[in-house]
FIDOTI-798554 format. One record per residue (C-alpha): residue number from 1; z, x, y. Coordinates in nm, 2 decimals. Layout:
REM FIDOTI-798554
<rec resi="NUM" zz="Z" xx="X" yy="Y"/>
...
//
This chain:
REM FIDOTI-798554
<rec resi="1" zz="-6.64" xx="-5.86" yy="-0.97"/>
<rec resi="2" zz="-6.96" xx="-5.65" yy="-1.04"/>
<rec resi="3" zz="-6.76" xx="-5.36" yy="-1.10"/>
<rec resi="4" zz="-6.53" xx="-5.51" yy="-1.36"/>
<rec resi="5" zz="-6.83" xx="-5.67" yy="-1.55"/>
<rec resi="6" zz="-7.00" xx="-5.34" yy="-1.59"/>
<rec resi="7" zz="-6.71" xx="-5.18" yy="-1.71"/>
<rec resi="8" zz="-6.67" xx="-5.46" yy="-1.97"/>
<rec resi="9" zz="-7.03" xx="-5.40" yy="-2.06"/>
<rec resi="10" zz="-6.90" xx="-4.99" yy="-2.12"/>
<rec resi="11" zz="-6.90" xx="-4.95" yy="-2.53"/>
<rec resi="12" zz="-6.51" xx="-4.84" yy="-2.59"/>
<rec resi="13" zz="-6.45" xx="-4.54" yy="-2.76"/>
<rec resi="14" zz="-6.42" xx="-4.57" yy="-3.15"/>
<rec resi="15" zz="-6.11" xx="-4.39" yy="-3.30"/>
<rec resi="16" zz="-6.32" xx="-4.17" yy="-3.55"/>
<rec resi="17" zz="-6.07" xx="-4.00" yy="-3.86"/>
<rec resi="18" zz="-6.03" xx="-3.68" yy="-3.90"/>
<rec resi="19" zz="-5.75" xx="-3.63" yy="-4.18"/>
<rec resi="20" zz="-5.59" xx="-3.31" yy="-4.14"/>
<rec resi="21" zz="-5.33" xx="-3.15" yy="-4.36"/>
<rec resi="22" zz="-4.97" xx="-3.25" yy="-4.32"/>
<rec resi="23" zz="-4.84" xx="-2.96" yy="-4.34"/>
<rec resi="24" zz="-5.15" xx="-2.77" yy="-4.14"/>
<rec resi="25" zz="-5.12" xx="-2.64" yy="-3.75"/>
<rec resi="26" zz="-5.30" xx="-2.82" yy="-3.53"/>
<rec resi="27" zz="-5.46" xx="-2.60" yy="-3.26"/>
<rec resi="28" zz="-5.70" xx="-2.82" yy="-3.00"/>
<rec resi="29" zz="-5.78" xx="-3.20" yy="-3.03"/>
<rec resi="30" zz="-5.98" xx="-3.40" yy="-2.82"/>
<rec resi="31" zz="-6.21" xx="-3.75" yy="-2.82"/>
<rec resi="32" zz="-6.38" xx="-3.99" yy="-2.63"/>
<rec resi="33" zz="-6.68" xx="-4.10" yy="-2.51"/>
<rec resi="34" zz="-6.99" xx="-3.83" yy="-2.46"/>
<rec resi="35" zz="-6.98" xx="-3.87" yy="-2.11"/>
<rec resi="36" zz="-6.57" xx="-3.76" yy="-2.08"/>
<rec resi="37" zz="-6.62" xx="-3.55" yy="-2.34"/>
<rec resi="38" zz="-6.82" xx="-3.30" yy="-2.14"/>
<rec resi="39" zz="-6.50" xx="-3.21" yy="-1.91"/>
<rec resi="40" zz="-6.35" xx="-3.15" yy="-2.16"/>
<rec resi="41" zz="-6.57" xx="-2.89" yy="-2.32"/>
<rec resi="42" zz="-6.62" xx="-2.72" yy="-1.99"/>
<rec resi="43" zz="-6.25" xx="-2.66" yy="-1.96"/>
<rec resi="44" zz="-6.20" xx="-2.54" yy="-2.33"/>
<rec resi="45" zz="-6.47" xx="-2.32" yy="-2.30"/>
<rec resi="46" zz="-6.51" xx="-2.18" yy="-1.96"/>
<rec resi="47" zz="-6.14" xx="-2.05" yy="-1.97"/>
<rec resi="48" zz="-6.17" xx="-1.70" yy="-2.08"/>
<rec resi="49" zz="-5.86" xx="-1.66" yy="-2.36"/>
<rec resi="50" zz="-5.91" xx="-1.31" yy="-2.35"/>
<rec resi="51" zz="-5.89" xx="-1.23" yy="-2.00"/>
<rec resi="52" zz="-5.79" xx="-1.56" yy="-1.76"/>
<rec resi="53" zz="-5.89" xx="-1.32" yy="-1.48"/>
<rec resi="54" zz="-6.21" xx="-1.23" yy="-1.60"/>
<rec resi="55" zz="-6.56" xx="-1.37" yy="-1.59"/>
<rec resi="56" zz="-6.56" xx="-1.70" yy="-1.72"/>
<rec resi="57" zz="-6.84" xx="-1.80" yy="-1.92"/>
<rec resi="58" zz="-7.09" xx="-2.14" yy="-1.93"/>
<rec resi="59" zz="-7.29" xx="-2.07" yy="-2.26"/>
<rec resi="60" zz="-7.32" xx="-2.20" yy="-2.55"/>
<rec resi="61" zz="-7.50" xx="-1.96" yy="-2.79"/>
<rec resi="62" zz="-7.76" xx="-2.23" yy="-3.00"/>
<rec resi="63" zz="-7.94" xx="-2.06" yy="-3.32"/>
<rec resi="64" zz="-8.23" xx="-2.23" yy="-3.47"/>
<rec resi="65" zz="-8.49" xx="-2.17" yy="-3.72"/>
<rec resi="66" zz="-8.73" xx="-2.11" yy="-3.38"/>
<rec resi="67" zz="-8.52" xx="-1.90" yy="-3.24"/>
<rec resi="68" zz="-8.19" xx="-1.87" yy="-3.02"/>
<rec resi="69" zz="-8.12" xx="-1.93" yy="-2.68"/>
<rec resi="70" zz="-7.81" xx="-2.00" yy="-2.48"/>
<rec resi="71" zz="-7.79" xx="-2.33" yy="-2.31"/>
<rec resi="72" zz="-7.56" xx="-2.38" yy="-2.03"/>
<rec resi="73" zz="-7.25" xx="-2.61" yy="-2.05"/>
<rec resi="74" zz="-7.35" xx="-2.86" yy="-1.80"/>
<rec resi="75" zz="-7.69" xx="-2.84" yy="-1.98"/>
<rec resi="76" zz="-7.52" xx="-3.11" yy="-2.20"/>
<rec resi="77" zz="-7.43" xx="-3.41" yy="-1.99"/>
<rec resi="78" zz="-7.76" xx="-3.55" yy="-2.01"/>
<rec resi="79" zz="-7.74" xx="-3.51" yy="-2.37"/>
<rec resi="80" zz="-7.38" xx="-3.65" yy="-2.45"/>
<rec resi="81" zz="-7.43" xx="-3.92" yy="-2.21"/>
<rec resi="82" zz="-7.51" xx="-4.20" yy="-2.44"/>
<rec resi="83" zz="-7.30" xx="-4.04" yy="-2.71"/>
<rec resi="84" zz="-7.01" xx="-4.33" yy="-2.79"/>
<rec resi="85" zz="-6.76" xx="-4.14" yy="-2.94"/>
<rec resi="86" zz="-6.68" xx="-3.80" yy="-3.05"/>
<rec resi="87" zz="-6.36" xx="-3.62" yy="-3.19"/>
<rec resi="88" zz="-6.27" xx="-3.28" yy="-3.22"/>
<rec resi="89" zz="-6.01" xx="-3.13" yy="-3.42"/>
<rec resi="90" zz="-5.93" xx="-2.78" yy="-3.51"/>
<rec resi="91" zz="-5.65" xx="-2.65" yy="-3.72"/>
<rec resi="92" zz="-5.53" xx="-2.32" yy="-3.89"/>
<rec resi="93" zz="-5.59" xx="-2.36" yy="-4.30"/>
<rec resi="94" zz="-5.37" xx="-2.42" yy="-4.54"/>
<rec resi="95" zz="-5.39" xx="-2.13" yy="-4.80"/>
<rec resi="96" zz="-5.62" xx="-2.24" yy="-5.11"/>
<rec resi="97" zz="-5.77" xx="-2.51" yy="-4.86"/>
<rec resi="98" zz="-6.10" xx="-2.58" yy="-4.94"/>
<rec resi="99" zz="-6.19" xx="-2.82" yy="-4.61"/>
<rec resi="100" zz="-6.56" xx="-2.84" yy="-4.70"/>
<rec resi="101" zz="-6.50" xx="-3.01" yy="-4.99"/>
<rec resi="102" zz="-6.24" xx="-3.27" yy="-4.82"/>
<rec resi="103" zz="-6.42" xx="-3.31" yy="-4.57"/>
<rec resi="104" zz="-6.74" xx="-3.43" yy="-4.79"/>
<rec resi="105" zz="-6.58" xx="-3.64" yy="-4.92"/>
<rec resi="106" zz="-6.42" xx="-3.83" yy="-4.64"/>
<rec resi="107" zz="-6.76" xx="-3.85" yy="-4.48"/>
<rec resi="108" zz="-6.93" xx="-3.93" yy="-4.78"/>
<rec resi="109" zz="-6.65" xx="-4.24" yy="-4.79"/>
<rec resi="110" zz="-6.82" xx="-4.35" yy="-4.43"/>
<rec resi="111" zz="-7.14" xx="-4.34" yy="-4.52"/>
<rec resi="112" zz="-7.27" xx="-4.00" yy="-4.44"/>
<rec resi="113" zz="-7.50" xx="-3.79" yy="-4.60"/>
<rec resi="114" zz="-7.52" xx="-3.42" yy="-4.65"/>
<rec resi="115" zz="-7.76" xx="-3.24" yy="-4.43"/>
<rec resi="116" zz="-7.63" xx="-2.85" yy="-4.51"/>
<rec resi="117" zz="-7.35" xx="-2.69" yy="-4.67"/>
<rec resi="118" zz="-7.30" xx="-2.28" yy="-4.69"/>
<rec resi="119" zz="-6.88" xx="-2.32" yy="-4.76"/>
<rec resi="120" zz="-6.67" xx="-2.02" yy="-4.77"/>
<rec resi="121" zz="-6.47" xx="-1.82" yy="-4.53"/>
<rec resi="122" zz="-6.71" xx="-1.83" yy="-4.21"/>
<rec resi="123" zz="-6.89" xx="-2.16" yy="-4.34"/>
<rec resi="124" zz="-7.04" xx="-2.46" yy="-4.23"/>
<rec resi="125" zz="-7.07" xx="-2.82" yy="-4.35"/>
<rec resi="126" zz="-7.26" xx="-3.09" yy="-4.19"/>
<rec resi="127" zz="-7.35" xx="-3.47" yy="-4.23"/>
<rec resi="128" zz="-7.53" xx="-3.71" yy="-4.11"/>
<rec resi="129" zz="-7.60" xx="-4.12" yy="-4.08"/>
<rec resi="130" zz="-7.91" xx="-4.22" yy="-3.98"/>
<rec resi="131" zz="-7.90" xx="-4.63" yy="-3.89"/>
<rec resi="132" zz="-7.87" xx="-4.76" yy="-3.57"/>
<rec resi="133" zz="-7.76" xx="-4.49" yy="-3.41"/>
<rec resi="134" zz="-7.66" xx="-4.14" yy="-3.53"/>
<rec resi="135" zz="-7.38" xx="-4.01" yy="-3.67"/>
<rec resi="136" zz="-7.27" xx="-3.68" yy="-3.69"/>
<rec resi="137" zz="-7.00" xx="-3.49" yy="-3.94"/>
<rec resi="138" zz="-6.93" xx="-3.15" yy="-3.87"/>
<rec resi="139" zz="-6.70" xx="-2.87" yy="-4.04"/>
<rec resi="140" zz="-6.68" xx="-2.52" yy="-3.97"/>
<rec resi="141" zz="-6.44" xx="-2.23" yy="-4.08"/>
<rec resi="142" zz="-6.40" xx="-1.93" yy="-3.93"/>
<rec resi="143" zz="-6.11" xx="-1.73" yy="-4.17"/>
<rec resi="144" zz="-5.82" xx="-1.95" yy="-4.11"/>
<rec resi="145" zz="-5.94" xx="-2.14" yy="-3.81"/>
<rec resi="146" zz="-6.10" xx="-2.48" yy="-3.93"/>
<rec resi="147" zz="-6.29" xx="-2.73" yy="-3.65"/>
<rec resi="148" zz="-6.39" xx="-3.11" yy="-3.77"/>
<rec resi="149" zz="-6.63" xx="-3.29" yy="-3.51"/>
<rec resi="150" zz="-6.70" xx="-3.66" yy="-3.60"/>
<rec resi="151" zz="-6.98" xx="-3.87" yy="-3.37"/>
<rec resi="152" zz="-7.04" xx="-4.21" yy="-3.39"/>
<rec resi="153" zz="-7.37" xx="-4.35" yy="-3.18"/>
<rec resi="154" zz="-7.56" xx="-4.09" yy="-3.10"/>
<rec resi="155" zz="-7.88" xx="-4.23" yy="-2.99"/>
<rec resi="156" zz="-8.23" xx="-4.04" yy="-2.99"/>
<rec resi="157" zz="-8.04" xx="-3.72" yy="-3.07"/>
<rec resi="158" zz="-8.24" xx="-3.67" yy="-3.45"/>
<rec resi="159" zz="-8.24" xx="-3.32" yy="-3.52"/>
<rec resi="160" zz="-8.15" xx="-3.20" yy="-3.20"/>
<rec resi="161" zz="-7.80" xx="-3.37" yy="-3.23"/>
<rec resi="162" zz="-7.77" xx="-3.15" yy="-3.57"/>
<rec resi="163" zz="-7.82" xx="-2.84" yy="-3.38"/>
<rec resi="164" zz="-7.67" xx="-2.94" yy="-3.07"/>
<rec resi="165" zz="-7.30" xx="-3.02" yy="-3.28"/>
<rec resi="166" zz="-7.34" xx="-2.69" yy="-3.47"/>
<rec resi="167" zz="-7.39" xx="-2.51" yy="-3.16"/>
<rec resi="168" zz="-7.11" xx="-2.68" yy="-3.00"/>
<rec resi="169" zz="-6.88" xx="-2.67" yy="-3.29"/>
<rec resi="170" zz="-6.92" xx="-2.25" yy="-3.34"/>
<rec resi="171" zz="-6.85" xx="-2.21" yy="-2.94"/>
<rec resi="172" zz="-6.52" xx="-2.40" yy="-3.01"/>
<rec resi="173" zz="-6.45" xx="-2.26" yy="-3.29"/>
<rec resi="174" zz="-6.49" xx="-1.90" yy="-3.09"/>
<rec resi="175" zz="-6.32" xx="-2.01" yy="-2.82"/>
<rec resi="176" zz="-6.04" xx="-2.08" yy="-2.99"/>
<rec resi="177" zz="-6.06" xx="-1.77" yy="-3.26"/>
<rec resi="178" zz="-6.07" xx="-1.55" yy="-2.91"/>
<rec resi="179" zz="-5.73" xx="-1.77" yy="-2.80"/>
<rec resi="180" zz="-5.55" xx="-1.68" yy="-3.05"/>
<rec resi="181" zz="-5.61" xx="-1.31" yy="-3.14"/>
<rec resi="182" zz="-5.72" xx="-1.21" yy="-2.82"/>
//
């Protein structure tokens, strides 16, 4: 009986939008809550596309104004842990698609405000809801590859959360830049 009453007690995930293109190839898609999420992460990234019989790798280059460092996947369960929901698209572009500017506007829709925004071909965009609990908007381009992270509840992250879903968003995006042109 305990059992069941604590997992009532568990927040349920919250089916964040992400809008993408019709017409657009989806390449890798994944939610749920911060603590499931991390599994999958580690089994995106730490396949190597390039060589599966190669060294696989557990780092996440992180750039910040103080510097850079590379912090380790599992380095971000403790982190994601009280995250309530994330979602992860990416996609190949449309040609003429201009994502940033889409996908400010769907955010701004929710309630989220801009926090930075370099667009073009290798750019990124992201946005942020402080109430509660954080929210977090994402969207980066690398060429034709395009990856949208949404976050709902991301408590106590501030700042860090904004670096942290960059960070995590570039890996991806590499990841799955290396999958596809090897």
């Amino acid at each position: 009986m305990a059992a069941i009453a604590a997992a009532a007690q568990q927040p349920k995930p919250l089916k964040l939008p992400i809008d993408v293109p019709k017409e657009a190839s989806v390449n890798f898609e994944a939610e749920g809550t911060g603590k499931s999420f991390i599994s999958t992460i580690k089994q995106f990234l730490m396949a190597n596309p390039v060589d599966p019989s190669g060294t696989a790798t557990d780092k996440i280059p992180v750039k910040t104004p103080l510097g850079n460092f590379d912090m380790r996947v599992d380095d971000l369960a403790p982190l994601l842990d009280n995250v309530h929901s994330l979602h992860l698209v990416s996609y190949t572009a449309l040609p003429n698609e201009d994502p940033f500017k889409h996908y400010e506007k769907e955010f701004t829709a929710d309630g989220l405000t801009k926090v930075t925004s370099t667009p073009g071909a290798n750019g990124v965009l992201i946005m942020r809801h402080s109430g509660k609990t954080d929210q977090f908007g994402i969207v980066t381009r690398q060429k034709e590859n395009v990856l949208v992270l949404r976050t709902d509840g991301a408590p106590g992250l501030g700042d860090f959360g904004k670096v942290l879903f960059e960070a995590l968003s570039h890996a991806i995006q590499q990841a799955v830049h290396n999958k596809q042109h090897g």
